[in-house]
N, C-alpha and C positions, 0 to 999 in steps of 0.2 A: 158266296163262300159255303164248302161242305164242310160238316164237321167230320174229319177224321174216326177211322175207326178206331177203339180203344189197343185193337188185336196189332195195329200197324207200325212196323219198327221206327223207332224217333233218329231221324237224322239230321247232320247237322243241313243239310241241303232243304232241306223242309221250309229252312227259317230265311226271311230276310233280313231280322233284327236283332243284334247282338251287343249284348252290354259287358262289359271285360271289369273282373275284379279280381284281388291277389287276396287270399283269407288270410288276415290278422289272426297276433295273439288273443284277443280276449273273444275271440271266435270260437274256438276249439275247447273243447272238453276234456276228463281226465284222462279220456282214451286215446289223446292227442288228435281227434277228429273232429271234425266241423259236428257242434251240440245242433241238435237235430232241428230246436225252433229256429236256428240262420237262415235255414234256406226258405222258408217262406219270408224273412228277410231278404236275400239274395232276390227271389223274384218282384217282390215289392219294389225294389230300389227300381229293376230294368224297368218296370213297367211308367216309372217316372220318365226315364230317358227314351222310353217309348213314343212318350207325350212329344219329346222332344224331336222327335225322327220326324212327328208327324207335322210336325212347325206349328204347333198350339200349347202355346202357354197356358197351363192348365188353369190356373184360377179365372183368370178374363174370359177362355174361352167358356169356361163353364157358365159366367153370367150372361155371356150374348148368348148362348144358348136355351136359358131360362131353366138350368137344373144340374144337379150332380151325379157321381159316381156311384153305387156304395156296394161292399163285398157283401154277395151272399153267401158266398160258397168258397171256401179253398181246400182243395186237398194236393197230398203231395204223396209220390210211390218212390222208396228209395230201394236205387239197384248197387252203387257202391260210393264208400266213403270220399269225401275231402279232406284235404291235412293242410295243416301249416302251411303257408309260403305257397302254395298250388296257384298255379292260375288260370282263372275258371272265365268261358264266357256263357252266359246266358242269355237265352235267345227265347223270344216271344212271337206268338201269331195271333191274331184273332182271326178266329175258325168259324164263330159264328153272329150275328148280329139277329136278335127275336126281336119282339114288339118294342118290350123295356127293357130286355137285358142283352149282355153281351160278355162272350166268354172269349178267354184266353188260352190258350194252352205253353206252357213253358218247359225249354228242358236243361237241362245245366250240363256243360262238357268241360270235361280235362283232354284236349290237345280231343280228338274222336272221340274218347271214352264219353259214351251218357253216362255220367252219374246220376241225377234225380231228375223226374217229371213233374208239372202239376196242372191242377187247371183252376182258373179263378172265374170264375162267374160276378161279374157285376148286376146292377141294377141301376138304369138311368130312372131318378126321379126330382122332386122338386125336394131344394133342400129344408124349406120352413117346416113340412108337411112329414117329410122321406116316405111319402108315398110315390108308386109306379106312375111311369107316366110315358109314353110312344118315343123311342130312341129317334133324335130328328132326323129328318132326311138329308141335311149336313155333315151328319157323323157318321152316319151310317156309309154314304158315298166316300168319304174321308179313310177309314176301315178299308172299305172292297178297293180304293184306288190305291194304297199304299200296298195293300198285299199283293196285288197285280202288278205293280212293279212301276206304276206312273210316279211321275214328280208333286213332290207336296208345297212348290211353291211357283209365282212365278213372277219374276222382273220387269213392271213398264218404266217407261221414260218420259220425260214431258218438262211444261216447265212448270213455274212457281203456280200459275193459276189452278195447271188438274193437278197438280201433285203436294200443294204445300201445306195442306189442313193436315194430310197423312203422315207426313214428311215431317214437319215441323212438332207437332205432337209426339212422334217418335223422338224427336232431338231432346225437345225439353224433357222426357222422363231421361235420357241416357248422361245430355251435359250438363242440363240448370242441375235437377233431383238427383240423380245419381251421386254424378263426379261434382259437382255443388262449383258450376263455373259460374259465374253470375250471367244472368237472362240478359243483362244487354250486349254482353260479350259476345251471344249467338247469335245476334241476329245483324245481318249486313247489307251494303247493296248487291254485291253478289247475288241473292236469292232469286231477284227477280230479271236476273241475266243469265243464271246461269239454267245448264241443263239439268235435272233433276233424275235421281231411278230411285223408287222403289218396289223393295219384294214383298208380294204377300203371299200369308196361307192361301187354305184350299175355303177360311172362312173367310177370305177379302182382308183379314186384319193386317195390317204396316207389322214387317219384322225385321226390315233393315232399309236404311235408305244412304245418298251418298248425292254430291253435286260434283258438276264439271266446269268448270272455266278457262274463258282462253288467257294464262298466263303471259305468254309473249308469243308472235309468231310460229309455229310448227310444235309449241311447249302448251300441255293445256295441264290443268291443276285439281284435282281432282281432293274435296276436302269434307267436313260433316259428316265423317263417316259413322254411322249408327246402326248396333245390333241391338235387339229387344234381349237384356241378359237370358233370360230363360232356355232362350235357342241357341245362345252362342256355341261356337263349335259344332255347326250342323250346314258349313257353308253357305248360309244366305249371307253372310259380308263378300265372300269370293262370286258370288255371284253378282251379287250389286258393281262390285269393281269391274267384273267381267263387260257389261254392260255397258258402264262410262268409258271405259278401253275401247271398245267395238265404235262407239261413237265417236269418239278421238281418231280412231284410225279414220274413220268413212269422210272426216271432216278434212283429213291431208293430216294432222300431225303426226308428229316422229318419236314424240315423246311425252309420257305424264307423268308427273312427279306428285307428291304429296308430304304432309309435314306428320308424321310418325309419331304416336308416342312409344316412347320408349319401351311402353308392356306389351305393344304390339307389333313390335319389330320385329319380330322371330315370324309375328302371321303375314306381312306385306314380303318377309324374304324368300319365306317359301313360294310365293306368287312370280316372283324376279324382282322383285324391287331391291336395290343396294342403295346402301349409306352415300350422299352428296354434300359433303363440308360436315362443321361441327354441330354436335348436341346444343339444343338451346332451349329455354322455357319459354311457354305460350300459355296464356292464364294461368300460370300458378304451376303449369305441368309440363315433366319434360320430354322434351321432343325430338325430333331428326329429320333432314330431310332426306327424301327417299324417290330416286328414278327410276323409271322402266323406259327402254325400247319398245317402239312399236314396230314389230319386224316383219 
């Protein structure tokens, strides 16, 4: 990656990454505009949902890593005001990656309008110490492949033998820890019949997984389904379903249904999946079942 000259007009094409927010009341100042320390707020916030584009859950990733972030540097150039109720998205790059440190440049838009630029310079170091230390060559490749336009995850399949230390491990923090369903609830014969996906980052780690079973002839059931919250809303669930679909169809079925909860209904409908009979609870929580065509 080059870094960008200072002289070169910021547009919104520049950017892959955009994070969308509407400014609040207690935002704005007497002058009924956005008070000027927000926006390095504003950019702080994207740069979390940045973490999140890249399918790395910041804190874990930061341990397999063996060290942290920390700002050296921020500044910011304002070219014109935010107001109330505006709806801004902000958009981040990383431009450059050095030894230990690693910069950002951001810029903030109303509809094309740049409003404000900035640039954040980090330092990757070790956290006990916060002294410098060689940005790994994990993160670094992470960086130049996301800004290049590659994919930051990817989906295998298998069964319970290569996939269930990853798979299972992801379940227990989403349904024992999480959603507090009791551990013997999760675990069934199914596991070790059925076909297994999960997605990981670009660091190997599990950030979604999901099983397939043959229901009845031509019907297969596709259940367990698990996002690492962190990422959620970054498609690795639609991806994991994608996957146990692909496999269902290649098997002959016609059809795969799954048992819904109810806060996820709206994400399986947008996929095609529709409502099949009535709402019902399943550990404590409630549910629906839900069909797709395989067409």
């Amino acid at each position: 990656m080059t870094h960008s000259s200072p002289a070169s007009p910021v547009r919104r094409a520049d950017f892959r990454f955009f994070h969308r927010l509407r400014v609040r009341w207690a935002e704005v100042d007497m002058q009924k505009i956005v008070f000027n320390a927000h926006y390095l707020m504003y950019f702080d916030t994207a740069i979390a949902d940045y973490w999140r584009a890249l399918a790395l859950p910041y804190e874990e990733s930061m341990q397999s890593l063996d060290g942290d972030l920390y700002v050296r540097k921020a500044t910011i150039e304002f070219n014109a005001s935010a107001h109330l109720d505006d709806l801004l998205d902000v958009a981040m790059r990383c431009v450059r990656v050095g030894t230990s440190s690693i910069v950002f440049h951001g810029a903030l838009f109303r509809g094309d309008q740049l409003l404000v630029t900035c640039e954040l310079v980090y330092v990757f170091a070790d956290p006990a110490t916060q002294t410098s230390r060689p940005v790994p060559d994990a993160l670094r490749a992470i960086f130049t492949g996301y800004e290049a336009g590659e994919p930051m995850r990817t989906v295998q399949t298998g069964d319970w033998q290569a996939l269930g230390r990853d798979a299972g491990a992801l379940r227990r923090m989403v349904f024992v820890k999480e959603q507090n369903i009791p551990e013997a609830l999760e675990w069934d014969e199914h596991d070790t019949t059925a076909l297994h996906a999960v997605a990981r980052n670009r660091l190997g780690r599990a950030i979604g997984t999901a099983r397939l079973v043959a229901e009845a002839p031509g019907l297969g059931r596709i259940g367990r389904m698990a996002v690492h919250r962190t990422v959620r809303g970054g498609g690795h669930g639609a991806a994991v379903l994608g996957a146990l679909e692909e496999a269902a169809r290649a098997r002959g079925d016609h059809t795969v249904m799954l048992h819904a909860q109810r806060s996820a209904e709206a994400f399986y409908a947008r996929l095609g999946y529709v409502p099949h009979g009535e709402p019902f609870e399943e550990a404590g929580i409630a549910h629906i079942e839900m069909r797709r065509a395989l067409v």
